[in-house]
N, C-alpha and C positions, 0 to 999 in steps of 0.2 A: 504493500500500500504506500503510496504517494505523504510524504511529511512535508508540512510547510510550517516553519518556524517564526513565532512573529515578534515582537518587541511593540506594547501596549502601552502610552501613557494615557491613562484613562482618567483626563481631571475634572475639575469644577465645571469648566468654560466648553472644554470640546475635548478631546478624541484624536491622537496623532498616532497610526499603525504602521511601524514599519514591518518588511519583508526581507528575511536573511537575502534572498535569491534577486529580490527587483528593486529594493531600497525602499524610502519613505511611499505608502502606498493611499495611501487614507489624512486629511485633517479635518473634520467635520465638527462641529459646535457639540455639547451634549445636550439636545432637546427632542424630546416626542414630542407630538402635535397629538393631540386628543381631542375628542367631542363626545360629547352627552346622547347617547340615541336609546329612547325609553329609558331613561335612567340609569342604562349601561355606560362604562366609559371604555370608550371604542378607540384606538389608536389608528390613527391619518396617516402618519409619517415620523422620516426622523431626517437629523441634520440638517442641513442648512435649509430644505423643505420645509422643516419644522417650522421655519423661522415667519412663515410666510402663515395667517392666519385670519380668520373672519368672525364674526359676534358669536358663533354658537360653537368655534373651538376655544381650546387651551392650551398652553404648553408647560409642559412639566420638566424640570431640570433636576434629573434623579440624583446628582452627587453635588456636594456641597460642601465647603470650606474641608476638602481632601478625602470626604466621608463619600460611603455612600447611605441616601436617607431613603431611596426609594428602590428594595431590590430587584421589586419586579419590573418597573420601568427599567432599570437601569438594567437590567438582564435581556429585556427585548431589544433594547439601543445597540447593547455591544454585540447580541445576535446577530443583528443586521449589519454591523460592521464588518465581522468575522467573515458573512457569505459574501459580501461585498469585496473583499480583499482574495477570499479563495476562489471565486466566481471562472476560474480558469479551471480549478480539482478541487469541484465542490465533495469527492470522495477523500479527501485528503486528511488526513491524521493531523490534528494541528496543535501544538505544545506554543504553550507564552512565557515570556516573562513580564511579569506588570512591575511596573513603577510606582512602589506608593510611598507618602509622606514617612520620615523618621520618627515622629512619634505616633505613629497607628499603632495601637490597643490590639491586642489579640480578637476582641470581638468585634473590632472594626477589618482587619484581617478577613478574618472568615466571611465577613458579607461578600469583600470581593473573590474571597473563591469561589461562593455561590455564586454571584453573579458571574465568572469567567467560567464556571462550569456547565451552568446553563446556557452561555452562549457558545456551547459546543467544542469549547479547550477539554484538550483529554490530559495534558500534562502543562501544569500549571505550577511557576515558581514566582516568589519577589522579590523584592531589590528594591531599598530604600531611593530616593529619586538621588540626595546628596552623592552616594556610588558611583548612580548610573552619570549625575550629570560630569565628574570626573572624567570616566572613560571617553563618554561621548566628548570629551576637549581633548583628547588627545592625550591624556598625562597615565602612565601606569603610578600603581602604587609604589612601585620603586625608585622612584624620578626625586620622594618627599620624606620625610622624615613626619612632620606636619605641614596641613595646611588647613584654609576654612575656604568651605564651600557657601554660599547661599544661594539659595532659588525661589525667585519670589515668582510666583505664580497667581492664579486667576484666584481661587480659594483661599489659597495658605500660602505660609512662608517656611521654606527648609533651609535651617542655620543648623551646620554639623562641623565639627572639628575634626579631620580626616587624621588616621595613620595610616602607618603599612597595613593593617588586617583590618579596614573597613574605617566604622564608624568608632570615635572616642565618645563623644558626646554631641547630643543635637537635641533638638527642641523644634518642634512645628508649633508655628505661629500661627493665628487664625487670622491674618492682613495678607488682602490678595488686592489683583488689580480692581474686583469687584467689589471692597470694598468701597476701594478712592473712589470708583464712578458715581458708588452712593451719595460718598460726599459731597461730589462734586455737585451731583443734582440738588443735594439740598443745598450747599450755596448757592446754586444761580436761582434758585425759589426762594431764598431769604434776599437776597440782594436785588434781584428786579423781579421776586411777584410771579416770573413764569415757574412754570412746571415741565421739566425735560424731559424725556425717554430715556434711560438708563443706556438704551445702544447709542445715543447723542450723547450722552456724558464719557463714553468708551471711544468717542470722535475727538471728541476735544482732547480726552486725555493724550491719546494718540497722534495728534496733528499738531499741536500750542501747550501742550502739557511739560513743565520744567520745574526742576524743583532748585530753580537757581533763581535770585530775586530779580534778573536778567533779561525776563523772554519779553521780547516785542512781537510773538505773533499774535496775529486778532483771524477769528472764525467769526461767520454770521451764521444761525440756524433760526430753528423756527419751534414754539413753544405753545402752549395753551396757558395765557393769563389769568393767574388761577380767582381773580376777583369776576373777570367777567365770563371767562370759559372761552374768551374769543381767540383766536389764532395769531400768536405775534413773535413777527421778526426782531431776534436780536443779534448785537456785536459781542460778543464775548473775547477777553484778551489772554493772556497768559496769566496776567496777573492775576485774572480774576480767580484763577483756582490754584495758586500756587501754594494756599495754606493749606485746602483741602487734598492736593497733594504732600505735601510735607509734614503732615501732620503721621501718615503712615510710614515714610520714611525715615522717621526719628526715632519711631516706636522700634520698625527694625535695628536699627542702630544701638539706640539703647540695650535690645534683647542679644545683641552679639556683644557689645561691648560686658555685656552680663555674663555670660555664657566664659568669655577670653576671662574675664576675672577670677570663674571659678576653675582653670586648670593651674597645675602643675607651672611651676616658671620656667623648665623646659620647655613645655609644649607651646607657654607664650612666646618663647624666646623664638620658634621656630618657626611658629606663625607669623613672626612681625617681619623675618627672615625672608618669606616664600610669595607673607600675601593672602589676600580673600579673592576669591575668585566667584560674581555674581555671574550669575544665568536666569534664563527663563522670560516671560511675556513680562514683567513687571521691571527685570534690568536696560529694560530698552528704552526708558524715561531718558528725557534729556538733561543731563546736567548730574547723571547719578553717579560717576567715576569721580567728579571733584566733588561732590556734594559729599560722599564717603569717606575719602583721604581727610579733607578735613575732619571728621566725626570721631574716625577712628586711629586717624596717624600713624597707617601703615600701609602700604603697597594695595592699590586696589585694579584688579583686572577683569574686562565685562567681556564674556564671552557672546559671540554673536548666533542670533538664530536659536532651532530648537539644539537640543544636544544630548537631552535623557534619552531619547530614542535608540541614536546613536550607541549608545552606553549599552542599552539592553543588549540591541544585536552583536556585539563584541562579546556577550557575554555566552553565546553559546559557540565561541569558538575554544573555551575554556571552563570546561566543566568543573574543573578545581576552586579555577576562582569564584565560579559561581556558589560551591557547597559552601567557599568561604564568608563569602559577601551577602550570604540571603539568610 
């Protein structure tokens, strides 16, 4: 029988599958589109389909700040990703390894086996994401003595202190980018009265978003005025959300600078040596390599693009490393 090997980051926001054989294969948001029919709830679609909806659907977003809260939706989501990516040998034998947060609970754990078991994985490992996003830069664990990884993501934040045999210590944070957009919404509804879309606060942040006191870009969108309910255009600048961006990246800052305090003075020493090395959707803020240096007065390095993915599929070229790291 036919094996295809996959590498799963199954997060908050969407869905990135790679294929040992064809490379990154799948990036898709994490939403089912649902609807109400006689009181059933009947599933419409997923992914970026989902996104797209009318008065008598909904959409549900099964996993959350790194969890997952919904296992049945999120069982049928990654179902459909799975045939999606094997759709060449839908008979195919298929083994993962998933990416999940450093501090996941054992019974947080187990939901995502259910859920990668019922979406048709027969052989199913993990792999803290701070590992995977390592490997995925390029760096073996022999290259460090120590160093610090972080990965701020849609949900959560993975802040881990690396050595040679995996993780020393790490802490998932609950600040994702989906946090900041929340912010962001509620300041532009305290400051001019409008009410935004949460995917327009994920515009701004992404387009004018900086967490240096610096940024001159200005965006226009469009709002519903929440005193009259009427539809109105505004200018939004950088400035305008630079608190409610910065206000999460302190908190990171702080929780690493927390974290460096409580190791060994070796492993500070080795750290301050090598460097933090940020990844993920949340390190591609503008201004966040100086914004950091300054914070933490040490060597800061932003890795580009995804790179956990990456990591996973390395890892079944190396089954050692893998009994060691998971």
């Amino acid at each position: 029988m036919a094996k295809i090997q996959l590498g799963i980051d199954f997060g908050s926001n969407s869905t990135v599958i790679i294929r040992t054989d064809k490379g990154v294969v799948l990036s898709e948001p994490n939403k089912v589109l649902c609807e109400n029919v006689n009181g059933e709830i009947v599933v419409k679609d997923y992914g970026q389909k989902a996104v797209i909806q009318n008065n008598e659907q909904f959409i549900v977003s099964p996993v959350m700040e790194g969890s997952v809260i919904d296992e049945k939706f999120a069982s049928l989501l990654l179902r459909n990703y799975v045939k999606r990516v094997i759709s060449d040998k839908p008979k195919a034998s298929v083994s993962a390894i998933l990416g999940i947060p450093c501090g996941t609970t054992n019974t947080e754990k187990q939901k995502f086996y259910n859920v990668a078991y019922a979406a048709g994985i027969s052989e199913i490992a993990f792999v803290p994401t701070p590992v995977a996003d390592i490997l995925g830069c390029g760096i073996s664990f022999d290259d460090f003595e120590n160093c610090l990884m972080v990965d701020i993501g849609s949900g959560c934040t993975d802040i881990a202190v690396m050595g040679k045999n995996g993780i020393v210590s790490g802490i998932t944070l609950n600040v994702g980018t989906m946090n900041m957009c929340h912010s962001i919404l509620q300041q532009i509804q305290t400051k001019y009265g409008v009410k935004i879309s949460i995917d327009s606060a994920m515009i701004l942040k992404d387009q004018i978003g900086s967490i240096l006191p610096n940024g001159t870009k200005n965006l226009s969108l469009t709002g519903t005025e929440t005193r009259t309910k009427i539809s109105k255009s505004i200018k939004i600048s950088s400035m305008d959300i630079l608190e409610p961006l910065r206000e999460h990246y302190q908190l990171i800052a702080e929780t690493i600078i927390s974290l460096l305090n409580s190791q060994e003075t070796f492993i500070i020493n080795n750290i301050c040596a090598q460097g933090v090395i940020f990844c993920g959707y949340g390190s591609m803020i503008d201004g966040l390599k100086e914004y950091m240096q300054q914070k933490l007065n040490i060597p800061v390095f932003v890795a580009n693009g995804e790179r956990e993915v990456y990591g996973l599929a390395k890892l079944f070229d190396d089954k050692q490393l893998l009994k060691k790291l998971s």
